[in-house]
N, C-alpha and C positions, 0 to 999 in steps of 0.2 A: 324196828330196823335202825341199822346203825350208820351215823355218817363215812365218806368215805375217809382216809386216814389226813387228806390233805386239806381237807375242810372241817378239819376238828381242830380248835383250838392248841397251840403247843404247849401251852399255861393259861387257866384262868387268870383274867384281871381284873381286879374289880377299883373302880376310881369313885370316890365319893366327893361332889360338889354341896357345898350348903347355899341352899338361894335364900338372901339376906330384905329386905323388902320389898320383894315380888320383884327384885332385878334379875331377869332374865338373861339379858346380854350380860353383865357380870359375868353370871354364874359362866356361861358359853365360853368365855372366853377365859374363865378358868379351865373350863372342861378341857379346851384347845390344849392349853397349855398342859395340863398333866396326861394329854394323849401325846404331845409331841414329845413330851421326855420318858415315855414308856416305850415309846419307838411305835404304837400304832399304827400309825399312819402309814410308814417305814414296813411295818410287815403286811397291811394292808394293798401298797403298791408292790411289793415283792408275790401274792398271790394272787393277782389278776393271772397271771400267764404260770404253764408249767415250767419249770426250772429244773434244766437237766443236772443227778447228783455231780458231776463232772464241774458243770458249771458254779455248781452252789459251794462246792468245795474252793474252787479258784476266788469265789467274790470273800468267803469267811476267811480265809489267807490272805487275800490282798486287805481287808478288813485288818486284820490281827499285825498287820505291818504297821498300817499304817498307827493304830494304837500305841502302838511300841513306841513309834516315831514319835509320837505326839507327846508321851512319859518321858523320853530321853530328854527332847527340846525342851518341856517342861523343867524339870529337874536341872539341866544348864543354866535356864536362867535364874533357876533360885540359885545356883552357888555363884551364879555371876560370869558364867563362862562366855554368855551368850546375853546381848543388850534386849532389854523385855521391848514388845513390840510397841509404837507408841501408840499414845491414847487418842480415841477419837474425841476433836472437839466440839461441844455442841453449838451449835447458832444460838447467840444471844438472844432471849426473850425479851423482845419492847413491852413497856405498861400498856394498858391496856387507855387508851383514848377517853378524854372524860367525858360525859352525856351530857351534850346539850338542850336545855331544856327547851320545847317548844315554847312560843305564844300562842292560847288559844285564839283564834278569832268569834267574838261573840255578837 
């Protein structure tokens, strides 16, 4: 028996993690990351619920604008049309406190 059409896969993907000495959390948190830029997650939350074709056409349109949008701005600010956005600064890192060594009491 065969799935139905909307819980079949629209492409397989296959993500390959290497876990490096027995880091586990590493690894995860590579996994995250290359599901978060394969858009998993993304079509994950889009198949919990049915999604009328009507609707799914309006979100990949508004979708495909806003791409557009983002290329155009893009491209502005390489030729200098448009000031690149400024950069976030990070909070200065203090050193790290020296250790004080205890006295034992004997």
């Amino acid at each position: 028996m065969q799935d139905p059409p909307h819980l079949r896969p629209s492409e397989e993907i296959r993500l390959h993690v290497l876990v490096r000495d027995n880091n586990i959390d590493q690894a995860l948190r590579v996994l995250k990351k290359k599901m978060q830029r394969e858009g998993v997650f993304r079509e994950m939350k889009q198949r919990r619920s049915y999604e009328k074709p009507s609707e799914r056409r309006t979100r990949e349109r508004a979708e495909a604008i806003r791409r557009a949008r983002k290329l155009v701005r893009k491209q502005a600010i390489r030729e200098g049309l448009l000031p690149a956005p400024a950069k976030k600064k990070l909070p200065e890192r203090r050193p790290p406190l020296p250790q004080i060594a205890s006295k034992e009491c004997a």
